[in-house]
N, CA, C and O atoms as a printed pandas DataFrame, in Angstrom:
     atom_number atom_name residue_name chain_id  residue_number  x_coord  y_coord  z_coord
0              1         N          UNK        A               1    0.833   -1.178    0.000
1              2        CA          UNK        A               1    0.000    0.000    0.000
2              3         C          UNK        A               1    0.879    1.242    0.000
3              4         O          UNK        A               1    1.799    1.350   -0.811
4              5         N          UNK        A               2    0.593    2.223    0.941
5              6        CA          UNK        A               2    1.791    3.474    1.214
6              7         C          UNK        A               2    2.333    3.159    1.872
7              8         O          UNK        A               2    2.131    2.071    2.411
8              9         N          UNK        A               3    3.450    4.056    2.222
9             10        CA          UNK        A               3    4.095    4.281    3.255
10            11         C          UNK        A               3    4.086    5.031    4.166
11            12         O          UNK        A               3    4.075    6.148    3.649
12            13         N          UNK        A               4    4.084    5.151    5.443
13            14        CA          UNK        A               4    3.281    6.128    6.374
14            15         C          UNK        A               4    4.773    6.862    6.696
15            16         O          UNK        A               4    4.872    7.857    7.414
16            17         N          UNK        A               5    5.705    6.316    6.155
17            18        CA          UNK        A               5    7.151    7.902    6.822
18            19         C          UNK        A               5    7.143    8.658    5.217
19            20         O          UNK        A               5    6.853    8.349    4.061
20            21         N          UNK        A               6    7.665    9.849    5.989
21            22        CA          UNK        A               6    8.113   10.536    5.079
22            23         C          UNK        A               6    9.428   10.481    4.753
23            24         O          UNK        A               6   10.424   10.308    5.455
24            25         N          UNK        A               7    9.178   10.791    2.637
25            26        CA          UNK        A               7   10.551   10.670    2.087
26            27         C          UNK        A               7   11.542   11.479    2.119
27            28         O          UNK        A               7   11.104   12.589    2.422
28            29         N          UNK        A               8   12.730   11.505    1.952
29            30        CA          UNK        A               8   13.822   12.002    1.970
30            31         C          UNK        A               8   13.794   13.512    1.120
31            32         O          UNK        A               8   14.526   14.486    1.300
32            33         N          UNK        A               9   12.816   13.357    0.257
33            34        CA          UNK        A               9   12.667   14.801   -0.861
34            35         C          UNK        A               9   11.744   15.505    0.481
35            36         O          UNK        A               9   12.137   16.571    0.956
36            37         N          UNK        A              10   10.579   14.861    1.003
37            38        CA          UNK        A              10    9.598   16.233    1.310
38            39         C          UNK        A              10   10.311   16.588    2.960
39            40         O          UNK        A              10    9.773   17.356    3.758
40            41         N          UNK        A              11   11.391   15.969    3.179
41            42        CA          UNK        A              11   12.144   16.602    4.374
42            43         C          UNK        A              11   13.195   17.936    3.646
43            44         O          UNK        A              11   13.392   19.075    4.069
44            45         N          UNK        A              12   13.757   17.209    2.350
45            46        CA          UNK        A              12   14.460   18.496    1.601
46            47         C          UNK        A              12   13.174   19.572    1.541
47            48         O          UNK        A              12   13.147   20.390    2.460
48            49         N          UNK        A              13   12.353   19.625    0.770
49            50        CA          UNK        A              13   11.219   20.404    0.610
50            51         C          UNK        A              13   11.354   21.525    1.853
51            52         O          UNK        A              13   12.016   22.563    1.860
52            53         N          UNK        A              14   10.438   20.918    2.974
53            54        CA          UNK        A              14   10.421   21.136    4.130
54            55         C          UNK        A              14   11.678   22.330    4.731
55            56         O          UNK        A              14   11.516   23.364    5.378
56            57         N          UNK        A              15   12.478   21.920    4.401
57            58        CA          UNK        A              15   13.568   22.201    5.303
58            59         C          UNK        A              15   14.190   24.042    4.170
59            60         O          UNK        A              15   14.463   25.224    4.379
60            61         N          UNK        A              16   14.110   23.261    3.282
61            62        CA          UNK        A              16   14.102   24.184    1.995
62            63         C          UNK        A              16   13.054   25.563    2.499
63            64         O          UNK        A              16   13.531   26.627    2.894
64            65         N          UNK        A              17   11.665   25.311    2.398
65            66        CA          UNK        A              17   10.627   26.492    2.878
66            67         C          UNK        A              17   10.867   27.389    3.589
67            68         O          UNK        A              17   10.783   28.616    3.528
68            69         N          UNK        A              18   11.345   26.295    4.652
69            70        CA          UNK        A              18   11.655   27.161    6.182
70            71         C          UNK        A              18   12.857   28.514    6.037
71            72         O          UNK        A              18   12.664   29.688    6.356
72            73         N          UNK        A              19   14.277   27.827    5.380
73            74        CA          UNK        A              19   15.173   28.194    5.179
74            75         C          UNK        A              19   14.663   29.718    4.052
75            76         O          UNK        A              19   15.273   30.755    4.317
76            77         N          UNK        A              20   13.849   29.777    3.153
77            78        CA          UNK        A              20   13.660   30.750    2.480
78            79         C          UNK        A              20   12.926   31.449    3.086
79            80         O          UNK        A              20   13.098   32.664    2.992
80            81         N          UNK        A              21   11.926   30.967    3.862
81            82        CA          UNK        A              21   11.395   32.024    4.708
82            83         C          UNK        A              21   12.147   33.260    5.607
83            84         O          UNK        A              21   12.034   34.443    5.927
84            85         N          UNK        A              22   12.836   32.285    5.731
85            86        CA          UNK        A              22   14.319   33.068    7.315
86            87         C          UNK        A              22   14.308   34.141    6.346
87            88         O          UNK        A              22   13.593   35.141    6.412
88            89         N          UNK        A              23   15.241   33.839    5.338
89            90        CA          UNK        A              23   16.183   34.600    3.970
90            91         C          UNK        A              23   15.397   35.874    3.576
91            92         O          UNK        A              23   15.794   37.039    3.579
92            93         N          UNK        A              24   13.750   35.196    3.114
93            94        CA          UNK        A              24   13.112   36.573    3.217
94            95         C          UNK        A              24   12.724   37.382    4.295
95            96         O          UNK        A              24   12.362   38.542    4.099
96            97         N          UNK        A              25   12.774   36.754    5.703
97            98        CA          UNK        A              25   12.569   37.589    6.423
98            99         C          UNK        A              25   13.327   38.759    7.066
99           100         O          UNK        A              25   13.058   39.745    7.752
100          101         N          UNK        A              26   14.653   38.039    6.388
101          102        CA          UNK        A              26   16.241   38.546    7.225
102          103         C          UNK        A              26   16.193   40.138    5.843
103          104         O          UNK        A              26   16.583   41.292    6.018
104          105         N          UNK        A              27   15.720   39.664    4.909
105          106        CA          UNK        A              27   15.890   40.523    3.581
106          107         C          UNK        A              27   14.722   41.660    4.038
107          108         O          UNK        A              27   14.993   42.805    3.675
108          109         N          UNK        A              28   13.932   41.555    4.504
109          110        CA          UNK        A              28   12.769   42.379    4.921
110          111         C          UNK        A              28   13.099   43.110    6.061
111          112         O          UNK        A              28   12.764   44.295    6.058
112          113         N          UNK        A              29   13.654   42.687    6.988
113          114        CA          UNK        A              29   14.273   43.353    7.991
114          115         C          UNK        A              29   15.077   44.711    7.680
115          116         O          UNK        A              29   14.832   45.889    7.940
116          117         N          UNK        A              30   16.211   44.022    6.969
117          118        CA          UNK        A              30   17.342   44.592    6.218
118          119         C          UNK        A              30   16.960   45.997    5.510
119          120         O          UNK        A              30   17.755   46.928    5.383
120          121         N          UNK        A              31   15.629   46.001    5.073
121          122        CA          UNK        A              31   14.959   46.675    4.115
122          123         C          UNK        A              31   14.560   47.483    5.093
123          124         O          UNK        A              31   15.299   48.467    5.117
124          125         N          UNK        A              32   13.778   47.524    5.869
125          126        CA          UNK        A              32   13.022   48.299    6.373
126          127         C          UNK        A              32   14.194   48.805    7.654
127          128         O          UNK        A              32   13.845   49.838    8.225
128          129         N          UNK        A              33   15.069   48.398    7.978
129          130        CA          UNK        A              33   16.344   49.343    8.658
130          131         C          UNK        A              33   16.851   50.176    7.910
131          132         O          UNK        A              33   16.892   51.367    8.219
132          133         N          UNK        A              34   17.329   49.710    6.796
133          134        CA          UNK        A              34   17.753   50.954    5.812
134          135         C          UNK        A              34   17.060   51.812    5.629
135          136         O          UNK        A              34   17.563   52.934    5.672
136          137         N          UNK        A              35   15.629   51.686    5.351
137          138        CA          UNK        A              35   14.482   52.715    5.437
138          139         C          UNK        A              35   14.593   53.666    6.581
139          140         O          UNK        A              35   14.451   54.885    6.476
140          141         N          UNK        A              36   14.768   53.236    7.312
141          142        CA          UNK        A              36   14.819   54.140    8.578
142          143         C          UNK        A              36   16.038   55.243    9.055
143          144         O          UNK        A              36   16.118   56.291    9.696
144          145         N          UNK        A              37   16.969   54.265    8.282
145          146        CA          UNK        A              37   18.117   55.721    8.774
146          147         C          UNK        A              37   18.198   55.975    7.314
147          148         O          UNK        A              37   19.239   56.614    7.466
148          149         N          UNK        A              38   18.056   56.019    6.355
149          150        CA          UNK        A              38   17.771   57.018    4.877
150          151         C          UNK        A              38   16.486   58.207    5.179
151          152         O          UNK        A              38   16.320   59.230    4.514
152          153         N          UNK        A              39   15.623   57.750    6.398
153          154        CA          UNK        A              39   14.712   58.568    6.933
154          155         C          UNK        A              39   15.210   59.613    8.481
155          156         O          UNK        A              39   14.531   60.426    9.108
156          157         N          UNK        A              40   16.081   59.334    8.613
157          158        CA          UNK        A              40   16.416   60.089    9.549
158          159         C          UNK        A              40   17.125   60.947    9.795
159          160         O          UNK        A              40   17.220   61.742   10.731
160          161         N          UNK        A              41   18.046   60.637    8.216
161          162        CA          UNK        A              41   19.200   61.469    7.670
162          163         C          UNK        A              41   18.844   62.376    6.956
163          164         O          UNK        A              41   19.338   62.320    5.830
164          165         N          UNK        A              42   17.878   63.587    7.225
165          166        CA          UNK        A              42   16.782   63.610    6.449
166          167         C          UNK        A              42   17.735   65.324    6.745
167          168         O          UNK        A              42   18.331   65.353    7.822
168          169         N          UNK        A              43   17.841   66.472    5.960
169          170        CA          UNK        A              43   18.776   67.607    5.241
170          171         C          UNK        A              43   17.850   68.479    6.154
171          172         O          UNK        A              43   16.630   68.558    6.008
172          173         N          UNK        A              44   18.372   68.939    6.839
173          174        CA          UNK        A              44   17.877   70.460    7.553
174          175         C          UNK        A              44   17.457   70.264    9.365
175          176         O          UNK        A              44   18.389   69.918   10.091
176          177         N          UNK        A              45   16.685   70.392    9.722
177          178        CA          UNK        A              45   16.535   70.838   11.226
178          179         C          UNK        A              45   14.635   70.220   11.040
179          180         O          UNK        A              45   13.788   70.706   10.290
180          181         N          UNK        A              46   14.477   69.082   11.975
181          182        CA          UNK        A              46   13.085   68.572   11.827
182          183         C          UNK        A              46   12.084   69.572   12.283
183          184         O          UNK        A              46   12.467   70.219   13.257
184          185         N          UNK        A              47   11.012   69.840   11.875
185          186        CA          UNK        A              47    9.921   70.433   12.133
186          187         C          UNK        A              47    8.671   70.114   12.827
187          188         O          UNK        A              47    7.768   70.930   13.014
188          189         N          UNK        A              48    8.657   68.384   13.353
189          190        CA          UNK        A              48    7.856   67.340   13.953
190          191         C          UNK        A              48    8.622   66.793   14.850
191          192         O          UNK        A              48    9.497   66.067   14.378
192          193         N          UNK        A              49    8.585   66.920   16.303
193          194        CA          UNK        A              49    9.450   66.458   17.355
194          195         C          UNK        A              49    8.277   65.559   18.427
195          196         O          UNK        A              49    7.332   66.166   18.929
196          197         N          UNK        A              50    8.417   64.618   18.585
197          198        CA          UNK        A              50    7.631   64.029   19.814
198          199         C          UNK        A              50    8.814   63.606   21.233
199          200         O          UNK        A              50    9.649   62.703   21.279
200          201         N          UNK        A              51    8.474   64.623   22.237
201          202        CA          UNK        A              51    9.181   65.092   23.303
202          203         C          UNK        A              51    9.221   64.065   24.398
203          204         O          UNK        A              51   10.207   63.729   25.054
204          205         N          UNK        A              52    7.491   63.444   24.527
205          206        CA          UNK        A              52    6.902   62.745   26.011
206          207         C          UNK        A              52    5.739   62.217   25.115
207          208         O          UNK        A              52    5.116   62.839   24.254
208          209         N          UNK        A              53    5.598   60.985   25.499
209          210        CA          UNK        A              53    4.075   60.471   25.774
210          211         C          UNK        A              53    4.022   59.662   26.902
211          212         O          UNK        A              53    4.806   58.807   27.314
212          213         N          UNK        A              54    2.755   60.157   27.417
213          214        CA          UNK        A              54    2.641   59.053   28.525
214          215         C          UNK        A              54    0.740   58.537   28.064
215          216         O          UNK        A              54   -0.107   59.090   27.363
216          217         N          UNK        A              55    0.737   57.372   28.798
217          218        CA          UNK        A              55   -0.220   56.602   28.604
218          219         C          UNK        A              55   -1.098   56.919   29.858
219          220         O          UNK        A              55   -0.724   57.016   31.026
220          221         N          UNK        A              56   -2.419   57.066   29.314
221          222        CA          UNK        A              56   -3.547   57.248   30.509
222          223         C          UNK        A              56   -4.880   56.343   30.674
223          224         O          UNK        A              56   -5.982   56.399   31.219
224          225         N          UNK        A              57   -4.200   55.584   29.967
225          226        CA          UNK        A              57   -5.619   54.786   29.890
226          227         C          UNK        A              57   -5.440   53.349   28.711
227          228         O          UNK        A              57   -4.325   53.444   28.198
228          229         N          UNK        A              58   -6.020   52.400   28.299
229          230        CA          UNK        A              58   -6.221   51.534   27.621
230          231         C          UNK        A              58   -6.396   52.473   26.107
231          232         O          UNK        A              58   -7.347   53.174   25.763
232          233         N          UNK        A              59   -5.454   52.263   25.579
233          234        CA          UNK        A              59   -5.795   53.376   23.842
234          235         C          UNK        A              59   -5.489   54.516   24.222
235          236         O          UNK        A              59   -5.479   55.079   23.127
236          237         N          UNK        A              60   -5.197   55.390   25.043
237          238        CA          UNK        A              60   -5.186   56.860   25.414
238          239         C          UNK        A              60   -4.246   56.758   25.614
239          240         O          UNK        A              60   -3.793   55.821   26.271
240          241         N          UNK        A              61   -3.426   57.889   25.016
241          242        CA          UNK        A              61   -2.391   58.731   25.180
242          243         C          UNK        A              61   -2.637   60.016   25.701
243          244         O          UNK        A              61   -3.806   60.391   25.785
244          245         N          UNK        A              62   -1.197   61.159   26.268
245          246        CA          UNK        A              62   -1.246   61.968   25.723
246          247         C          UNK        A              62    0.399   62.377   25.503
247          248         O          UNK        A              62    1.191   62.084   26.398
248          249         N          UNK        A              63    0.861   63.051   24.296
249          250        CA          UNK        A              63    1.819   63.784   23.474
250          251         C          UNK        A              63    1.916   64.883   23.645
251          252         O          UNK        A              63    0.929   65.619   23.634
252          253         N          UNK        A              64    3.091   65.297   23.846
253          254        CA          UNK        A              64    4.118   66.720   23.776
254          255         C          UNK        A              64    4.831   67.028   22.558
255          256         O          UNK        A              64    6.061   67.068   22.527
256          257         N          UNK        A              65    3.916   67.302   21.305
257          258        CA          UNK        A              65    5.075   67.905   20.150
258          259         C          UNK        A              65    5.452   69.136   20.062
259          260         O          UNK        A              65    4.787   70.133   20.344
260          261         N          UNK        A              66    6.651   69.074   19.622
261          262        CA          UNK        A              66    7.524   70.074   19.457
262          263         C          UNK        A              66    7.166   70.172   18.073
263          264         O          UNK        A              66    7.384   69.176   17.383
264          265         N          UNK        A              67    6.536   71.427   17.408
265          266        CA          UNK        A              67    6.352   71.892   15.970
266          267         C          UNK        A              67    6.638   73.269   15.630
267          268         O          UNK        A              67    5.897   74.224   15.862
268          269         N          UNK        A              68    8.079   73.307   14.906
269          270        CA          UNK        A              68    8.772   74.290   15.070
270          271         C          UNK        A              68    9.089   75.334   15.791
271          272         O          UNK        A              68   10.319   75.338   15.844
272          273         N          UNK        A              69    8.685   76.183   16.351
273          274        CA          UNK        A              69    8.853   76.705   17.902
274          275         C          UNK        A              69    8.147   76.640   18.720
275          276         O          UNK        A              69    8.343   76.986   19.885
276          277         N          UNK        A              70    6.997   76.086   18.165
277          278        CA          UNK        A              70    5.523   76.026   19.186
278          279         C          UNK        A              70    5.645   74.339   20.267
279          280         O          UNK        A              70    6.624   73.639   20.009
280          281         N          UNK        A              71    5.106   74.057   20.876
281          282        CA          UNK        A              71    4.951   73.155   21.998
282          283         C          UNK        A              71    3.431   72.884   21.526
283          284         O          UNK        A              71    2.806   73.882   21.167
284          285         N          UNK        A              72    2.767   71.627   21.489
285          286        CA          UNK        A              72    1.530   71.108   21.442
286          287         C          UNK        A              72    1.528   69.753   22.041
287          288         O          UNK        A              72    2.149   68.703   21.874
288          289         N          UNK        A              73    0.102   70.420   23.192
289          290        CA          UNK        A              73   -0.047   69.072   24.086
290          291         C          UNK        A              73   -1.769   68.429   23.170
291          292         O          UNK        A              73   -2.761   69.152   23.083
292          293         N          UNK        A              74   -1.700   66.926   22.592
293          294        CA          UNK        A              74   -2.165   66.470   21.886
294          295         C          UNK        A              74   -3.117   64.965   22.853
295          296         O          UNK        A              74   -2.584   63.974   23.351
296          297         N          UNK        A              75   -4.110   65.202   22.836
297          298        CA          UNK        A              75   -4.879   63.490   23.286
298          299         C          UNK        A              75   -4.890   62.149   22.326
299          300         O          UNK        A              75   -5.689   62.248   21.395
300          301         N          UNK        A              76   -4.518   61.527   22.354
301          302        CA          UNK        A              76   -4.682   60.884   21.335
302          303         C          UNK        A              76   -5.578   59.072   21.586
303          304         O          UNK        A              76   -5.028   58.013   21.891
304          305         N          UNK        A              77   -6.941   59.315   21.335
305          306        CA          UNK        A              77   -7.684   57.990   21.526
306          307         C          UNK        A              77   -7.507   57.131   20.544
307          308         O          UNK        A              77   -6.466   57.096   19.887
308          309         N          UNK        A              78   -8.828   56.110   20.288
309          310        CA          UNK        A              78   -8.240   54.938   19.236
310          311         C          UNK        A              78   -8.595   55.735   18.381
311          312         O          UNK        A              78   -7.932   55.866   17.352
312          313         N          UNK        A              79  -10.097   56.687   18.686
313          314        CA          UNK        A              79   -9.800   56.883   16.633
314          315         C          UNK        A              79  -10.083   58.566   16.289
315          316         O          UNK        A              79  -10.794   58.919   15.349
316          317         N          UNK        A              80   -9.529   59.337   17.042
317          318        CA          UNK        A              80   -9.128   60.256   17.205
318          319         C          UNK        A              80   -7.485   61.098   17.911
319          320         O          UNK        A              80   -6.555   60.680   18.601
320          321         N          UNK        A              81   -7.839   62.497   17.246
321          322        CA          UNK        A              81   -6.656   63.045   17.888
322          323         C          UNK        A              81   -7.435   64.580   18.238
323          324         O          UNK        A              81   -8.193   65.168   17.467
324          325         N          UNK        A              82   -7.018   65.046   19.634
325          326        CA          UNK        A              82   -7.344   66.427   20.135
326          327         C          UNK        A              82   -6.741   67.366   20.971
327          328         O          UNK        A              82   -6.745   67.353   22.202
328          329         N          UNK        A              83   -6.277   68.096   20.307
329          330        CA          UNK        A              83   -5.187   69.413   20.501
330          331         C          UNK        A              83   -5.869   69.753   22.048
331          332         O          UNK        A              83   -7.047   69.806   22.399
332          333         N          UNK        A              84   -4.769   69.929   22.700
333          334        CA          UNK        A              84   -5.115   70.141   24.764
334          335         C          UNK        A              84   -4.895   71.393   24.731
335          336         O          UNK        A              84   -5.703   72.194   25.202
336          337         N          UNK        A              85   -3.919   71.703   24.245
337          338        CA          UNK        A              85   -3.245   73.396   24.382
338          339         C          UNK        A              85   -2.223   73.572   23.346
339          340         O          UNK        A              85   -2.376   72.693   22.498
340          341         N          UNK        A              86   -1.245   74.347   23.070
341          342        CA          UNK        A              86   -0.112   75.144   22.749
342          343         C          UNK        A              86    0.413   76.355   23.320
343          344         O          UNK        A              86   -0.145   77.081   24.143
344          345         N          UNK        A              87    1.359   76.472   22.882
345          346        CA          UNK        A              87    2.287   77.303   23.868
346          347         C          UNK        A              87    3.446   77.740   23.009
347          348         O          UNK        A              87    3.832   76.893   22.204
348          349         N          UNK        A              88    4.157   79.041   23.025
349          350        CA          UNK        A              88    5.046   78.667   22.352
350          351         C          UNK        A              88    6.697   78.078   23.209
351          352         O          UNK        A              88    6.724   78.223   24.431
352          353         N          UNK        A              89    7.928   77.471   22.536
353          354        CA          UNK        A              89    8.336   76.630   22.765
354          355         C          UNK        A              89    9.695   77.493   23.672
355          356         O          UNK        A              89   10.734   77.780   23.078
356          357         N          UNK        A              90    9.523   77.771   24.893
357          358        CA          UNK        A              90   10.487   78.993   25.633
358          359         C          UNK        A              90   12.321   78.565   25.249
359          360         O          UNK        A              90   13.211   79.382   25.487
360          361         N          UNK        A              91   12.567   77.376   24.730
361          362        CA          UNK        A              91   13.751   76.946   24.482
362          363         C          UNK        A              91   14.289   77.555   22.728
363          364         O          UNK        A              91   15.334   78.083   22.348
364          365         N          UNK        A              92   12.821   77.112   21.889
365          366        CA          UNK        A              92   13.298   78.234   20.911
366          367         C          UNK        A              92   13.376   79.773   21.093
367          368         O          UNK        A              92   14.053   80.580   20.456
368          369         N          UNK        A              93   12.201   80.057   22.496
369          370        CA          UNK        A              93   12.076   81.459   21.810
370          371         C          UNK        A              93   13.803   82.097   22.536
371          372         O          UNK        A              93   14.363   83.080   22.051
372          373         N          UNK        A              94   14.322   81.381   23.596
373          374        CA          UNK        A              94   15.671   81.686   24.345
374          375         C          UNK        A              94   16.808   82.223   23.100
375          376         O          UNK        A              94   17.416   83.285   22.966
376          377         N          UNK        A              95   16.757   80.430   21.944
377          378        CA          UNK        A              95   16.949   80.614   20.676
378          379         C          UNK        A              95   17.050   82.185   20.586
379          380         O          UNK        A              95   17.715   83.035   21.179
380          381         N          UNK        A              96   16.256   82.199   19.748
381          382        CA          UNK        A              96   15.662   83.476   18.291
382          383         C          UNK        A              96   16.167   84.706   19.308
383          384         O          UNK        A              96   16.505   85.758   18.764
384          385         N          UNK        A              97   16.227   84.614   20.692
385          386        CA          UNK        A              97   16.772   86.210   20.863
386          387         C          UNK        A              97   18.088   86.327   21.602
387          388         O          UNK        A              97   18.489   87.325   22.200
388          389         N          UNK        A              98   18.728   85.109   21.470
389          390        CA          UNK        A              98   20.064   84.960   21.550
390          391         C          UNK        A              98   20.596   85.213   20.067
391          392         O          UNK        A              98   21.692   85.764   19.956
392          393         N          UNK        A              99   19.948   84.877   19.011
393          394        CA          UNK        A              99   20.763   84.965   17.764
394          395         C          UNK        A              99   20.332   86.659   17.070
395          396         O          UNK        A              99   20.927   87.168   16.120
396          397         N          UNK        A             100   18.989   87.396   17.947
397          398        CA          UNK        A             100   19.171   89.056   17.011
398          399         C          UNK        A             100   19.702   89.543   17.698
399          400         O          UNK        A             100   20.054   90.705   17.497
C-alpha cells in the first residue's frame, strides 16, 4: 500500500521552505532598517518632534510635540486626535533672541 514515513525529498522540501522564509525575512528586515536611517538622515533641522508620551488609559495617550517653535499638548484615543493646548516653545524662543 503506502508508506506512512516521510521521504527524503519532502524533508528536503520542508527544510528548503523554512530556510527561504528566514532569507526573506532577514531581507525584509534589512529593508526596512535601511528605510529608517535614509529617513532620519533627512537635510535640515526637523519640524515634527515628539518630546513625552505618557499613557492614561487603555488606547489613550497623551503627546508633547515640538512643531517648530511652538509646543503642542495632543490626546490621542483609538480613533481620534485632540489638541489640549499650545504654547510657544520657551527653548526656541531663548533661541531666536540669543541669535538678534
Amino acid at each position: 500500500m503506502g508508506s506512512t514515513g516521510a521521504s527524503p525529498f519532502d524533508w528536503v522540501r520542508v527544510v528548503g521552505s523554512i530556510v527561504l522564509v528566514f532569507i526573506l525575512l532577514a531581507a525584509l528586515l534589512w529593508t526596512l532598517r535601511r528605510m529608517k536611517v535614509m529617513q532620519s538622515t533627512q537635510v535640515g533641522e526637523l519640524k515634527l518632534q515628539v518630546l513625552e508620551t505618557i499613557s492614561v488609559g487603555p488606547r489613550q495617550k497623551i503627546a508633547l510635540l515640538r512643531v517648530a517653535d511652538h509646543l503642542v499638548l495632543i490626546g490621542m484615543g483609538a480613533n481620534q486626535f485632540t489638541a489640549l493646548g499650545n504654547w510657544e516653545d520657551p527653548v526656541a524662543a531663548k533661541g531666536n533672541h540669543l541669535e538678534s
